[in-house]
N, C-alpha and C positions, 0 to 999 in steps of 0.2 A: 320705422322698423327696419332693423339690418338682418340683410341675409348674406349667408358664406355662401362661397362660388363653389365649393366642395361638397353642398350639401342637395345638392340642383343637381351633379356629375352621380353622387352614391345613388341616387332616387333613379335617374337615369340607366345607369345600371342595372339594379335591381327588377328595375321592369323588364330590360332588355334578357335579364338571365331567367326569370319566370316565361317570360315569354319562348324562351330558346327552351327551357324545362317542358311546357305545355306542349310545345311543337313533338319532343322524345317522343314525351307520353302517348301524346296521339297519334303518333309514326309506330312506338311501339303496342299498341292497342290493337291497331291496324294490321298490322305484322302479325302478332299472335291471332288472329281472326283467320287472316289469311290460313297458316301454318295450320290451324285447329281443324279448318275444312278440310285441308286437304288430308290433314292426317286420316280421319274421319272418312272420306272418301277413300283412301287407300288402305282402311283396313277393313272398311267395308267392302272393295274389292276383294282384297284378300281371303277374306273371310267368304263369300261370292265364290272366287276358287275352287277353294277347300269344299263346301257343300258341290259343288260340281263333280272336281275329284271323287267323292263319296256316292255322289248318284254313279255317277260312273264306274265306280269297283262295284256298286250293287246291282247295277243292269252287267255287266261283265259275268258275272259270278249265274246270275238266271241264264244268261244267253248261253254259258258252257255247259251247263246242265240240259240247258234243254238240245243242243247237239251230241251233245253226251247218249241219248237217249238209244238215239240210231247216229250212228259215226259215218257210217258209209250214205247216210244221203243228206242232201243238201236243200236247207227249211228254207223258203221263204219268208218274206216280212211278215204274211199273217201269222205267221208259228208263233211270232215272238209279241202278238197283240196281247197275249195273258200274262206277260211281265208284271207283278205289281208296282206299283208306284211307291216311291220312296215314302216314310210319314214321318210324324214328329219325332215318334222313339229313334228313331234312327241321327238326328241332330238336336238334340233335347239344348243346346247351347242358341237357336234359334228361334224368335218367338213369330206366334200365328205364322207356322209353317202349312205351305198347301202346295198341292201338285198336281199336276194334269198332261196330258200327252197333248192336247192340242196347243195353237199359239198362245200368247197372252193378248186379252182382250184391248183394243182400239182407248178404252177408257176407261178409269175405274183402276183400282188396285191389282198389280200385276200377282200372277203366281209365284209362289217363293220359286217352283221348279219346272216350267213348263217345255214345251217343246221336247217330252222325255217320252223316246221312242227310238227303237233299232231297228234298220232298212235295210234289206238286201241289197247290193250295187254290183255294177260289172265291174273290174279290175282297173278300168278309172276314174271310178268310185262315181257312175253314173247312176241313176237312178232308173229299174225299171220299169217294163211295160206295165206290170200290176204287180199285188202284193201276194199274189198265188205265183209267181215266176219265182225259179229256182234260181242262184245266180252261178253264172257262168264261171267255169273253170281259168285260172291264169295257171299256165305252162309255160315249162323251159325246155333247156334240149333231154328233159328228162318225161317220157312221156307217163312213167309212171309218178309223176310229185305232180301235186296243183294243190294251189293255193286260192281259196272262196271268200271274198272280204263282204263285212257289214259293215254301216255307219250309224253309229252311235252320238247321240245328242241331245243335251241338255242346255236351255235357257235359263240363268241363275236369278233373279232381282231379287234385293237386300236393300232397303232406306237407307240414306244416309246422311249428310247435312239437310237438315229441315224437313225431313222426312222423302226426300227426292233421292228416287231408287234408283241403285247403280248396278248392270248388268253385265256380266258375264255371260258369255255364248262357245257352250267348248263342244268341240265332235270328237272323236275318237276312233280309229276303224280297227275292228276287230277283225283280225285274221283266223283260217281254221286251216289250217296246211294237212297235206294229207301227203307223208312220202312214202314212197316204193322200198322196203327192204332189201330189194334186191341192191339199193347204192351200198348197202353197207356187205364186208368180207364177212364180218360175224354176226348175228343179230340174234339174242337172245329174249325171251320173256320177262324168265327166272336168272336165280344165280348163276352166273358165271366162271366158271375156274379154268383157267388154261396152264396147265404143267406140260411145257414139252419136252423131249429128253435129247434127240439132236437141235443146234442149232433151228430156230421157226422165227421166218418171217412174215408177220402179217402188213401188206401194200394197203387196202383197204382201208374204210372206215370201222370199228366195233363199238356196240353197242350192247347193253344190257340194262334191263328195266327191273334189274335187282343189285346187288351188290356183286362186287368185279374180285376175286383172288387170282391175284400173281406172285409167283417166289423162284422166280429163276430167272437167270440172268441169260439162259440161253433164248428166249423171248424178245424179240422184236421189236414192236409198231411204228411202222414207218409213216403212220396218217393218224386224224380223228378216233380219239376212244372216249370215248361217255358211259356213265354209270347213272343211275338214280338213287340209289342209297348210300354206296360208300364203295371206296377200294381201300384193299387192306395187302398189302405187303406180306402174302403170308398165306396160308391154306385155310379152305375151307372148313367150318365145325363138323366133324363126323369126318374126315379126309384121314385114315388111319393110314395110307400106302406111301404117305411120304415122315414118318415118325423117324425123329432124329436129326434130319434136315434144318440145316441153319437159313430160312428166306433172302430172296436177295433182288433184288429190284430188277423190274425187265429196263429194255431200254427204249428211247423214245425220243421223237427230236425234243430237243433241249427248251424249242418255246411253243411244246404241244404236248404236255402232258396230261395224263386222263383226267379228265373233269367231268361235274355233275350235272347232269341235266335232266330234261324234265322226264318223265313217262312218255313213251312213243307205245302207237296202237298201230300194226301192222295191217298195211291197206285199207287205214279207217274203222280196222274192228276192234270196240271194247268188248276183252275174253270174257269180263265179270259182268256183261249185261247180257251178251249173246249169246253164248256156249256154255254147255250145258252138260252134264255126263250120269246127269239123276233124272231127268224127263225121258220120253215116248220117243220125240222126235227124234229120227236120225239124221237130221240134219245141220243138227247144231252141237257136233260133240268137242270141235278141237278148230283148229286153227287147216288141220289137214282138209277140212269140207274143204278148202279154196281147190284141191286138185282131183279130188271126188267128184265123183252122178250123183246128181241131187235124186234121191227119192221119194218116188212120185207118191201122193196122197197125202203128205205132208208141210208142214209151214218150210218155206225156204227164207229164213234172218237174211242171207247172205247172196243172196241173186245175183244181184248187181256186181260182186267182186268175183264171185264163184267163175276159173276159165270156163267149165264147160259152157255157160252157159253166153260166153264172149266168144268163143271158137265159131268159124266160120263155117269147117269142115271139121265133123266128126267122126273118129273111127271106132266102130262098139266091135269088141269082141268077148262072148261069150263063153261060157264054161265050154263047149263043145268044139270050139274053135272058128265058129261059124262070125264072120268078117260081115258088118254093114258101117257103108260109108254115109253118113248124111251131111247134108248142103244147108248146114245151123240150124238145122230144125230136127 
């Protein structure tokens, strides 16, 4: 039997190019396994994140409310034990979601959100003596502004290749600033309109926790102006004493123009929780109790910001003109 020398080299080949094919395959098999974990992993991370993020704007949102309450004092971490815990409606894109404030367990299936709890800390961002301790004030050369920080924290676990959970651990500190009105040249509640008729310069900061009208050019601002609702080039609704008047832009440096920003509560008091001008008390009618005698036999909201009751030395005088000095008491 004769055989070709060609047909010995083809066969040769063939095996050697199946062989070289098998190798791709199983390189590219491999390859794609690899990539699928990881993707898998990374968007389960990702995904991890994102429920963190959300636990976190949902304990943010309880935490502001519940300082909201009373503005001028400062809650410790038990204040904030009644947080509810995140649930399923809240991430319905997550399955067998569960959550707890304490760790996740040594073994056994972790909590989707655990570790979810907000702690009073000192200014950096220590932990205190206990959960009844108020947290201490951070100052600047301003002894009217302090700033009170929380730490906020959530532990994420999400499955991910093979069911092996992948954890996210995010903190967050909530700040609750409290500033002095007195930094600012203007500071407002309500609406704001400034029309002045010679030349006016405002050097200060102004502020207003309503909507800002300016229409004259003979207006100034040499520093910081903020509004909360809106500035409008133009007079205010009901402003009948400037009719006729064409508006015209104040002036202002060039890379500080008025902008918006948030609501501010003058020395930590919310008007719409505390003050009151339809109840008994006379204590709580206006923003003016800060430089009022508090009177006695009634609730004092405001103790703690009230001067009188900061004043070292008092001096009372009465309808008759009769003078007593006391020594803060």
């Amino acid at each position: 039997m004769l055989m070709k020398k060609n047909a010995g080299s083809t066969m040769l080949i063939v095996l050697t190019v199946l062989g070289t094919l098998s190798a791709c395959v199983i390189a590219s098999l491999n390859y794609t396994a690899v990539v699928s974990r990881n993707v898998m992993r990374s968007n389960a991370q990702r995904t991890a994140t994102e429920v963190a993020d959300g636990a976190m704007d949902y304990a943010f949102a309880h935490w502001r409310e519940i300082c909201r309450q009373q503005t001028n004092t400062q809650r410790p971490t038990a204040d904030f034990s009644s947080i509810p815990l995140p649930t399923q409606t809240l991430f319905p894109g997550v399955d067998n979601f569960t959550a707890n404030t304490g760790a996740n367990p040594t073994s056994g299936t972790p909590y989707t959100v655990a570790n979810y709890k907000i702690e009073a800390v000192d200014p950096q961002l220590t932990s205190l003596a206990s959960t009844t301790t108020a947290p201490p004030p951070s100052r600047g050369q301003n002894l009217g502004t302090a700033s009170f920080y929380y730490l906020a924290s959530a532990d994420v676990s999400l499955p991910a290749f093979a069911g092996k959970p992948v954890q996210v651990k995010l903190r967050r500190v909530f700040e609750k600033k409290l500033e002095s009105p007195w930094q600012y040249a203007i500071f407002y509640a309500d609406r704001l309109e400034i029309h002045p008729s010679p030349p006016f310069t405002v050097t200060g900061w102004v502020h207003t926790n309503e909507k800002l009208f300016t229409a004259h050019n003979t207006l100034t601002f040499g520093s910081k102006v903020t509004y909360t609702d809106d500035w409008s080039i133009g007079f205010a609704p009901g402003d009948a004493s400037h009719s006729g008047e064409t508006p015209v832009a104040p002036n202002q440096p060039s890379n500080l123009p008025p902008a918006r920003d948030q609501a501010k509560q003058p020395f930590g008091l919310d008007s719409t929780r505390i003050f009151s001008t339809t109840d008994t008390n006379p204590n709580n009618d206006s923003y003016r109790e800060l430089v009022e005698r508090p009177s006695s036999g009634s609730p004092d909201p405001i103790a703690e910001a009230r001067y009188y009751n900061q004043a070292n030395v008092r001096i009372l005088i009465d309808n008759s003109n009769n003078v007593t000095i006391k020594n803060g008491r």
